[in-house]
C-alpha positions as CSV (number, residue, x, y, z in Angstrom):
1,X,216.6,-29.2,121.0
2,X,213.9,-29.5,124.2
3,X,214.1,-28.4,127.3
4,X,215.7,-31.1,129.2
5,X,217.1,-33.1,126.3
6,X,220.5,-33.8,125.5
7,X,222.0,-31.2,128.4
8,X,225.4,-32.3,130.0
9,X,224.4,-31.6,134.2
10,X,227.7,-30.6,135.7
11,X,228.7,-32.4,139.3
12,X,228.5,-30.2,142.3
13,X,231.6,-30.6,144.1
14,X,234.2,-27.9,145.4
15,X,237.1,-29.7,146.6
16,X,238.9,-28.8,150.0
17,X,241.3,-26.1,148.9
18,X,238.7,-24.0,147.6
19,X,236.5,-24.5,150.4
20,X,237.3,-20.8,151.8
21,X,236.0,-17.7,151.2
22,X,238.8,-16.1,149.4
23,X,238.9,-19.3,146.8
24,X,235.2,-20.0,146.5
25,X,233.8,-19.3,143.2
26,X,230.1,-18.7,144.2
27,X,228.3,-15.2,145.5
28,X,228.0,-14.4,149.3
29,X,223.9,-15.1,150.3
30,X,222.8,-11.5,151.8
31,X,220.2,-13.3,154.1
32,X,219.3,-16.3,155.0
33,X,216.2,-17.0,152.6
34,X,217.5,-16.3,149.7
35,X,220.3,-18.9,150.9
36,X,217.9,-21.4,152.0
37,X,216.8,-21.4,148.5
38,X,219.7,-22.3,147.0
39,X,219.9,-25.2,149.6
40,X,216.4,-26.9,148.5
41,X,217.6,-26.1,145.3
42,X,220.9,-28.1,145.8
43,X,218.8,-30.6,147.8
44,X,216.1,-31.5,144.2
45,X,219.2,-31.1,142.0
46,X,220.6,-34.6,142.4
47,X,224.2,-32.8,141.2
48,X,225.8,-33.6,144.2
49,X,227.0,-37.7,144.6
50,X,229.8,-37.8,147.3
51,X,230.3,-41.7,146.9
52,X,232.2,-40.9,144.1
53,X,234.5,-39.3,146.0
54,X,234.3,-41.2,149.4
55,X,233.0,-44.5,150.7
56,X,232.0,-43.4,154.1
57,X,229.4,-41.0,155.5
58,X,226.0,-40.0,153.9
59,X,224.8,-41.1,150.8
60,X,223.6,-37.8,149.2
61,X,221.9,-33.8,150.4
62,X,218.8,-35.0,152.0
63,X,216.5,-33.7,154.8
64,X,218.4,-33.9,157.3
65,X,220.9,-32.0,155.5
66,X,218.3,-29.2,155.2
67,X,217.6,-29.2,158.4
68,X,221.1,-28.8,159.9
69,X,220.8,-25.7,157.2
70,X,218.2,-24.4,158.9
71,X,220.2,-23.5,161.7
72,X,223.0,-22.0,159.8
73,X,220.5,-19.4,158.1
74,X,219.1,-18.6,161.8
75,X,222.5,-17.0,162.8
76,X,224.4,-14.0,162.3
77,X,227.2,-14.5,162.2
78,X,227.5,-17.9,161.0
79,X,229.7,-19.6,163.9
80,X,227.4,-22.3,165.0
81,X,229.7,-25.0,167.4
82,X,229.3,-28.7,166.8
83,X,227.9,-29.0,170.7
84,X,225.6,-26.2,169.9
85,X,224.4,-27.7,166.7
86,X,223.7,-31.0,168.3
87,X,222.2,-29.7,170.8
88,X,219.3,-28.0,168.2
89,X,219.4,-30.9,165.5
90,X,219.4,-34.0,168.3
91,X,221.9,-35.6,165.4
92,X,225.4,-37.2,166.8
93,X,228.4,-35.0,166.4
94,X,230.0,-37.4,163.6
95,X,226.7,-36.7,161.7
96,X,226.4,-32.7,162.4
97,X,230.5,-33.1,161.4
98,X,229.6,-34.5,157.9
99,X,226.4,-32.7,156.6
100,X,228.5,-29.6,157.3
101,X,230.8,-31.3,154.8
102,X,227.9,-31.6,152.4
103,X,227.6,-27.8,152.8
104,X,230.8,-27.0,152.0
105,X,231.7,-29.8,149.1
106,X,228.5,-28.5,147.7
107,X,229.2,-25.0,147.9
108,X,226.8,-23.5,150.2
109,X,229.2,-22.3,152.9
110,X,232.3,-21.6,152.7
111,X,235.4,-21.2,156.0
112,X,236.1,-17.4,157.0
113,X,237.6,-19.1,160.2
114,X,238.4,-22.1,160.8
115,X,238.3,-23.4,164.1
116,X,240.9,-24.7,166.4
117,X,241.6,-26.7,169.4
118,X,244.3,-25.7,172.0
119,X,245.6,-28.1,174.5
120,X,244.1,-27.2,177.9
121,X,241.8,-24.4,176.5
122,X,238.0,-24.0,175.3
123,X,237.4,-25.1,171.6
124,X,237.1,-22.0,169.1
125,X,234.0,-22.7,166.5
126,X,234.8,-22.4,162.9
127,X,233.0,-19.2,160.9
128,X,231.3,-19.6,158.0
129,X,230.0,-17.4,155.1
130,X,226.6,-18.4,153.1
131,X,227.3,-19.1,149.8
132,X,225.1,-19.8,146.5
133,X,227.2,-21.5,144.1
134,X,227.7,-20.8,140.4
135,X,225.5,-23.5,139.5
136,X,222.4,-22.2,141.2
137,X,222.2,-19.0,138.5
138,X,223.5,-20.6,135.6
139,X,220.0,-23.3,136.2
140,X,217.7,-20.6,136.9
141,X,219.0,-17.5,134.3
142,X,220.1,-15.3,137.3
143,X,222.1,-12.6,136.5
144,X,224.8,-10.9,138.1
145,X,227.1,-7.9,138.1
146,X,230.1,-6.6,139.9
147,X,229.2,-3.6,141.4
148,X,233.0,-2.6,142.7
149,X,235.8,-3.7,140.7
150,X,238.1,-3.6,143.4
151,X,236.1,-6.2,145.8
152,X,236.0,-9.6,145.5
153,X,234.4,-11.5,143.1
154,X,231.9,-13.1,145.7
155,X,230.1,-9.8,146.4
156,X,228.8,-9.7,143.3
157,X,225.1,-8.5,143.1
158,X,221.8,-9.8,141.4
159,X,220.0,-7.8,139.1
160,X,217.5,-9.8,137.5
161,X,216.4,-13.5,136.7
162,X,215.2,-14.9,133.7
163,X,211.4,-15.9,133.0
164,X,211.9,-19.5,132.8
165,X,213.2,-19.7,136.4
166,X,210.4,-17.7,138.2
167,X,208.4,-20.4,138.4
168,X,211.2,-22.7,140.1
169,X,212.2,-19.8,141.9
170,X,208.7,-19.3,143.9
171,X,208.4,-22.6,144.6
172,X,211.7,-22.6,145.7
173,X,210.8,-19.6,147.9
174,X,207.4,-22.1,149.1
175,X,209.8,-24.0,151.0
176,X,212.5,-22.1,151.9
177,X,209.8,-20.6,153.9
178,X,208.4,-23.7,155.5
179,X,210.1,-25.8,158.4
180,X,212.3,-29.1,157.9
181,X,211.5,-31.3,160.8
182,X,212.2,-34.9,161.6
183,X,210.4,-37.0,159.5
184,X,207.9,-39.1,161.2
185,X,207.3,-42.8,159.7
186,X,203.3,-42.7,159.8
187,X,202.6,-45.1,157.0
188,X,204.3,-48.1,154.9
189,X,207.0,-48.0,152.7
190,X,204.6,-49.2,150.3
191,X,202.3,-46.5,151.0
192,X,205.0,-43.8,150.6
193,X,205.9,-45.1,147.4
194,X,202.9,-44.7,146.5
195,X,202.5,-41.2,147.1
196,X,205.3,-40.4,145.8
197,X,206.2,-38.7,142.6
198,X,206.9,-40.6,139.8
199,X,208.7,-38.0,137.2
200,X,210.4,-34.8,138.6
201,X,209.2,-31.5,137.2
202,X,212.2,-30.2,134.8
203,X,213.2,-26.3,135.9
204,X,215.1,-24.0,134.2
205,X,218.4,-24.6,132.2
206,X,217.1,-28.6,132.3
207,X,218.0,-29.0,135.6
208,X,215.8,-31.0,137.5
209,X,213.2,-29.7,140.6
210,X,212.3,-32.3,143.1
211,X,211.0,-32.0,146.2
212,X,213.0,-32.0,149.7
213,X,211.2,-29.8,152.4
214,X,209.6,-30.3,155.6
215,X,206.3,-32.3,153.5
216,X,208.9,-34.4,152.2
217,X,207.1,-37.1,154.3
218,X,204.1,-39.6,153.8
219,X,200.8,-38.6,155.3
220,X,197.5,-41.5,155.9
221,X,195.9,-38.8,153.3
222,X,198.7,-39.1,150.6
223,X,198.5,-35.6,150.6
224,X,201.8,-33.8,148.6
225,X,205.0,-32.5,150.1
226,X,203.5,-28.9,150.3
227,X,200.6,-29.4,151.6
228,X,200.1,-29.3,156.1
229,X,201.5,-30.8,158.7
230,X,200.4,-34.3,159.9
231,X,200.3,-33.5,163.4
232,X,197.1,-33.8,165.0
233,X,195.7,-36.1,162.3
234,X,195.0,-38.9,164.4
235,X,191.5,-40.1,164.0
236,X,189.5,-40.9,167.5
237,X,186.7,-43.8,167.8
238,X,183.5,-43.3,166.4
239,X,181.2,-42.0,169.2
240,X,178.1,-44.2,168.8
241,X,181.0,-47.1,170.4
242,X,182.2,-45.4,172.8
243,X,178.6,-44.2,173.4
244,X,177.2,-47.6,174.1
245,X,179.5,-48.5,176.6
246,X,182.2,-50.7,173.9
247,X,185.5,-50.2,174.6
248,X,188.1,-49.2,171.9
249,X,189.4,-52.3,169.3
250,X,192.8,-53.5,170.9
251,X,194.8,-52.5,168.3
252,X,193.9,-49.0,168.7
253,X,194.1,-49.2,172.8
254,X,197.4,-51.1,172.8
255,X,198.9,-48.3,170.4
256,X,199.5,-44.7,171.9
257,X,201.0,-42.4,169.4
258,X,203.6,-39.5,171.3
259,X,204.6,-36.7,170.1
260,X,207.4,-37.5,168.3
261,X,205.6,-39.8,166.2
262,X,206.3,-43.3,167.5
263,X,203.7,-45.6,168.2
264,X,204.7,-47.5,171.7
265,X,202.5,-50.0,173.9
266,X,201.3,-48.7,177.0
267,X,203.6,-49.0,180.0
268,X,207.0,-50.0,180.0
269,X,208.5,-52.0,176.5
270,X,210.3,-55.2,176.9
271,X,213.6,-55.3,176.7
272,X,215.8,-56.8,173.7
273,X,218.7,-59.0,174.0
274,X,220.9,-55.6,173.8
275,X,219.0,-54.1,176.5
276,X,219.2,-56.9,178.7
277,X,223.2,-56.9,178.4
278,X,223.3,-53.1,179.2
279,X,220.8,-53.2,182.2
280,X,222.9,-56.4,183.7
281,X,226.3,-54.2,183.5
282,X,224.4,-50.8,184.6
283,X,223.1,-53.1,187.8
284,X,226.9,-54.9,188.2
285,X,228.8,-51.2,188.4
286,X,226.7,-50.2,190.7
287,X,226.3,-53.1,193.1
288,X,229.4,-54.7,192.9
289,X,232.3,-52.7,194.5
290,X,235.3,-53.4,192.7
291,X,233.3,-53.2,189.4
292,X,232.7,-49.4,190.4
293,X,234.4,-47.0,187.7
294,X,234.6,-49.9,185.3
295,X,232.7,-49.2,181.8
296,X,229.2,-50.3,181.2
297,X,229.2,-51.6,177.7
298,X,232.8,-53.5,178.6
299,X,231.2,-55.0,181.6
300,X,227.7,-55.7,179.5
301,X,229.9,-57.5,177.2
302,X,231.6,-59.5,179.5
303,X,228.3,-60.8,181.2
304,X,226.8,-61.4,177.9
305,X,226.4,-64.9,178.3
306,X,224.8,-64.7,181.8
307,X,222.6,-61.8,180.3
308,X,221.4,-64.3,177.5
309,X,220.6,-67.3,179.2
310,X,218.1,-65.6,181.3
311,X,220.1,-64.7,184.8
312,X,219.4,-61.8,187.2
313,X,221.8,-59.2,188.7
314,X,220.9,-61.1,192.2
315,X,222.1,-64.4,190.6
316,X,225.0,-63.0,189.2
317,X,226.0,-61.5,192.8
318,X,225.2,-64.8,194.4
319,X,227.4,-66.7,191.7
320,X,230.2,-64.2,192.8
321,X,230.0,-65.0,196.4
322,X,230.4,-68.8,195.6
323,X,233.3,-68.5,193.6
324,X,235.0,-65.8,195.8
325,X,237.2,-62.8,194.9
326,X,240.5,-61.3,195.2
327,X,242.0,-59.1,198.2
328,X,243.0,-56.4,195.7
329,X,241.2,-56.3,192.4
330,X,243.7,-54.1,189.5
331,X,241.6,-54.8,186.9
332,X,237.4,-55.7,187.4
333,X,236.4,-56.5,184.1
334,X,239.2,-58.7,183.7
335,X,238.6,-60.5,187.3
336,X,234.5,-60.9,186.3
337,X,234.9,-62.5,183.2
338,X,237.4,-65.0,184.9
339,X,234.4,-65.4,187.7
340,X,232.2,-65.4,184.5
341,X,233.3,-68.3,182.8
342,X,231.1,-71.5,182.3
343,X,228.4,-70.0,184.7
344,X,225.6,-70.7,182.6
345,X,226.7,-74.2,182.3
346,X,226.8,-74.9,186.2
347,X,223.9,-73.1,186.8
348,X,222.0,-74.1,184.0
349,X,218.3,-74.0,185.6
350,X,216.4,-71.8,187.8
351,X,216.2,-74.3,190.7
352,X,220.0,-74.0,191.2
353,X,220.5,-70.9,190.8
354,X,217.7,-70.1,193.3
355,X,219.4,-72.8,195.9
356,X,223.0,-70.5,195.5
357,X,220.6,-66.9,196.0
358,X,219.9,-68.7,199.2
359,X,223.2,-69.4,200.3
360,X,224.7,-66.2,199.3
361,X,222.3,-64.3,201.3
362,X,222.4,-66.7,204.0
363,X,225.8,-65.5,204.5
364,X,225.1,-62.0,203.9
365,X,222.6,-62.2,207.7
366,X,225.5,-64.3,209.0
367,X,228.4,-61.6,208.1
368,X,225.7,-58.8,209.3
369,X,225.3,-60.6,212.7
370,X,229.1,-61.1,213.0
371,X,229.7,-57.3,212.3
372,X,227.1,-56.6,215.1
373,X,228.7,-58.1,217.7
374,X,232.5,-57.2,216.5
375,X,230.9,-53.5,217.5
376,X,229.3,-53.8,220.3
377,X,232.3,-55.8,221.3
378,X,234.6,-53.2,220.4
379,X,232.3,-50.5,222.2
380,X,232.2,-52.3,225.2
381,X,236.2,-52.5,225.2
382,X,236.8,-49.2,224.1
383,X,234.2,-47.4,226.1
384,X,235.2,-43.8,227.5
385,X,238.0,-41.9,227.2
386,X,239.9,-44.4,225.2
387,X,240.9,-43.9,221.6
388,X,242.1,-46.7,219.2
389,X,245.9,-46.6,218.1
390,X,246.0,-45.3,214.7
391,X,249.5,-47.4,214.1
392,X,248.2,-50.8,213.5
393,X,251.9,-51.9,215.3
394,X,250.7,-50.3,218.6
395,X,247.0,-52.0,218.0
396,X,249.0,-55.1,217.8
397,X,250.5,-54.6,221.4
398,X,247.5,-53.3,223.1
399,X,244.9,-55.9,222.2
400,X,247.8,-58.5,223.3
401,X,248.2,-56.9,226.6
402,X,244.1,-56.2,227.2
403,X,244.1,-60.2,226.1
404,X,246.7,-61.3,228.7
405,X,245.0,-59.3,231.4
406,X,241.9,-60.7,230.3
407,X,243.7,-64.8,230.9
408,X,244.7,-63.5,234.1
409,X,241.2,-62.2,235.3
410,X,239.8,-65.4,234.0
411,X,242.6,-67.6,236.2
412,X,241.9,-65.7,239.1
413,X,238.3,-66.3,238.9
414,X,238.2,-70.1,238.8
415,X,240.6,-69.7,241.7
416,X,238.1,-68.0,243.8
417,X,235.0,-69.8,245.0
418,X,231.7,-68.7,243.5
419,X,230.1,-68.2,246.5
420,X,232.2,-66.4,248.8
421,X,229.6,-67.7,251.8
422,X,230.3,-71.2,251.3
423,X,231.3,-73.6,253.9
424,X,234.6,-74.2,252.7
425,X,235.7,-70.1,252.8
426,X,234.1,-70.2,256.4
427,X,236.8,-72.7,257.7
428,X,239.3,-69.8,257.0
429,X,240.5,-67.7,260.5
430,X,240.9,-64.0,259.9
431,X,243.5,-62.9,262.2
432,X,241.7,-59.2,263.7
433,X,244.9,-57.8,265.4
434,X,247.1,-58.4,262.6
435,X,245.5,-57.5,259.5
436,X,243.2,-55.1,261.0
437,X,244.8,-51.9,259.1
438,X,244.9,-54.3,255.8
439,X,241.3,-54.7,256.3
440,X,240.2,-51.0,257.1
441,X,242.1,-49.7,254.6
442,X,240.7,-51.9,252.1
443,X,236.7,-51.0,253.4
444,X,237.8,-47.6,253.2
445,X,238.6,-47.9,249.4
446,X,235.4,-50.1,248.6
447,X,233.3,-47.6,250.6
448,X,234.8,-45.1,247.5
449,X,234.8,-47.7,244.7
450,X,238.2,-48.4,244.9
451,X,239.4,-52.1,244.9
452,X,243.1,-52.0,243.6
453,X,243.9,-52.7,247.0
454,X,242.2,-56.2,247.2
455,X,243.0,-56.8,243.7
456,X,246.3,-56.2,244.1
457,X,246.5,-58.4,247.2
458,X,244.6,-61.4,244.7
459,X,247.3,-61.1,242.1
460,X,250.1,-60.8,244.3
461,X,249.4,-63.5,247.1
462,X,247.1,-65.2,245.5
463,X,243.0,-65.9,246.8
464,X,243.3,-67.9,249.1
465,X,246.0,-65.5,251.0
466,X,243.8,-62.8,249.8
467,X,240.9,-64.4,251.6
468,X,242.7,-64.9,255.0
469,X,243.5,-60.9,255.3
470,X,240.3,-59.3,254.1
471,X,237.4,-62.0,254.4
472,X,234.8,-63.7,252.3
473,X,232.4,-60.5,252.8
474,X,235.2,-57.4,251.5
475,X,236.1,-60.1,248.7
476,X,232.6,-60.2,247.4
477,X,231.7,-56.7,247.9
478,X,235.4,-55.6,245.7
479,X,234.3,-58.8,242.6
480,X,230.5,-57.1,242.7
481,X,232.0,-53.6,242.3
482,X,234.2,-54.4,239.4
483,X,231.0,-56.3,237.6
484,X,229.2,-53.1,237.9
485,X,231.8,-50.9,237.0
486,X,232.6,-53.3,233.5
487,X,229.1,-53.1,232.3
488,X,228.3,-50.1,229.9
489,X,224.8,-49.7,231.4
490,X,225.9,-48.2,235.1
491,X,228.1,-45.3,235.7
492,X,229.1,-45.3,239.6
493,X,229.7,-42.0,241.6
494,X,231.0,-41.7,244.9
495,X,231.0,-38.7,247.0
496,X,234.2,-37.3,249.1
């Protein structure tokens, strides 16, 4: 019988309960090389099909597998965290969580501790050992032996390998060796399948060697999986163009290749319909108060239909203005897609939804030059020593008190002439020996800035009686004091 021919492959799989260290049936790794063998060994095998276990999750050991790996050999002791993993790897944590499955339903590490979560405390990673499993010696004639008959059965030892597996085994050492990195789509699928290997070379025991390691990629030369990295490959213009003054072909100007490997145009790329959705609910949160704290892919979703037809975040805000919104908002992606609803269908050109922009904003300077005088108004009023009632009751009663003296100020000025000079205030006859104290007092008090006298005198008797006792000219002088003393702009000081 061949090599190869005829030889049952037994499935890798450990199942869950012998997923531990004190159940596993494979040999503790003493470093990490000799482990990373095993794990592009595991990797070439094809032993190891999980969908016919499972349904969910990744297909089979591939790179990225490896590469996750990678990062368990690097550390002593093996107690990598999922965050920490991520973090080095750039995968998602449901994809770190299930290639460190693969490890483990293949064998390859094993739980020493398992880690926990406590309610209101840090997460505790789990620790691992680095296990080669049975399989790996049994394809490649390793041998082992119990040193200690009282230790465990996974500290047994190697001593020595048979000849058919050296070959397997260096190559094996090759790329345990050699970096995994992402792999970098540089050519065609046609291309790669072109370059790729048809047959895989048969190892020891008939097991299968193929070839998962960081040249696991296509390169423009088709060169094999072990052979240098791509990077820096990129061919430049041929000089005798750029000599003579052509500029470079518009394929190869409109492509810039970064380091990671992706070819993008220059300057910013357009957005897909996706995009658009997000950047209209990003935009909405932020400029729209009751929408902040809301989620951006719930709001995206809800102005989907604006997003599609073509609308702008300004449109959208103007659209809101027309149709109005609530006092109290409990719920804003609720309230916008209610707002939301057949908005591309009214607005259903630019035209109108450039005539509602318009509007919207028209009302925004109209509310900004309301708010300006509704300060200076209240700066005017409130000018000085006063403070506003914080107990809105009490600013209720104030401003209808300030209001009723205003009425009153207002009635007692259309009562009194405009000009206090006039012919019909000179018919009045001041009586000198009667009012004569009234009238000194009152000059007295204007000569200090004091007019409560006169005033008083207006409100009580009324102008025209008011007139009679002090005269058109201490009248004038007390309305030109309390002008002066109203206006923010003067501050009056009188000496003793």
């Amino acid at each position: 019988m061949g090599v190869g021919q005829d030889v049952l492959e037994p499935e890798l799989w450990v199942p869950e309960a012998s997923q531990w260290l004190s159940s596993s049936v494979g040999r503790v790794a003493l470093d990490g090389y000799s482990w990373m063998q095993a794990v592009h060994w595991v990797a070439g095998s094809g032993l190891y099909q999980p969908r016919r276990h499972r349904s969910h999750g990744p297909r089979g050991f591939g790179p990225t597998t490896v590469r996750v790996a990678q990062e368990l050999a690097r550390l002593f002791p093996c107690r990598p965290g999922i965050e920490y993993l991520v973090r080095r790897t750039g995968l998602s944590e449901r994809s770190v969580q299930n290639h460190l499955q693969i490890l483990r339903e293949t064998g390859l590490i094993a739980w020493i501790v398992r880690g926990t979560r406590v309610s209101g405390g840090p997460a505790q990673a789990s620790e691992f050992a680095r296990m080669i499993p049975p399989e790996f010696d049994v394809a490649l004639g390793i041998r082992t032996v119990q040193r200690d008959e009282l230790a465990p059965a996974y500290t047994r030892a190697v001593t020595g390998i048979a000849e058919a597996g050296r070959g397997l085994m260096a190559r094996l050492g090759r790329k345990a060796a050699r970096k995994v990195r992402r792999p970098r789509p540089t050519t065609s699928v046609k291309e790669c399948s072109k370059a790729a290997p048809t047959g895989a070379a048969v190892g020891a025991e008939g097991v299968a060697e193929a070839a998962v390691s960081a040249g696991s990629r296509c390169t423009p030369m088709e060169g094999g999986a072990d052979g240098s990295s791509a990077t820096g490959t990129t061919s430049l213009p041929p000089e005798s163009k750029l000599a003579s003054g052509q500029k470079e072909s518009s394929s190869r100007k409109k492509l810039k290749v970064r380091a990671g490997g992706r070819k993008l145009a220059e300057g910013r790329r357009k957005l897909n319909i996706t995009g658009r959705r997000f950047q209209m609910g990003r935009e909405l949160t932020q400029q729209v108060e009751w929408l902040r704290g809301c989620a951006v892919p719930r709001i995206s979703w809800v102005s989907r239909n604006v997003a599609d037809a073509g609308w702008t975040t300004t449109e959208v805000l103007a659209w809101l203005h027309l149709r109005g919104t609530a006092q109290k908002v409990h719920r804003g992606s609720g309230l916008l897609a209610v707002l939301l609803t057949n908005a591309e269908q009214v607005l259903d050109t630019p035209a109108k939804r450039a005539d509602a922009v318009a509007q919207w904003r028209g009302a925004q300077e109209a509310q900004r030059r309301h708010d300006i005088k509704r300060v200076r108004a209240e700066r005017d009023r409130y000018e000085g020593d006063w403070q506003n009632p914080a107990s809105r009751a009490v600013r209720t009663e104030v401003d209808g008190a300030i209001a009723q003296l205003n009425n009153l100020s207002r009635t007692a000025a259309q009562d009194l002439p405009d000009d206090p000079f006039a012919s019909g205030a000179a018919s009045y006859q001041v009586g000198d020996d009667e009012f004569a104290e009234l009238r000194a007092a009152a000059q007295d008090g204007l000569a200090h800035g004091d007019t409560s006298l006169i005033n008083d005198t207006i409100h009580a008797c009324g102008p025209e009686d008011a007139l009679r006792v002090y005269g058109p000219e201490l009248i004038s002088r007390a309305r030109r004091i309390d002008q002066i003393r109203r206006s923010s702009l003067t501050t009056l000081t009188y000496g003793a």
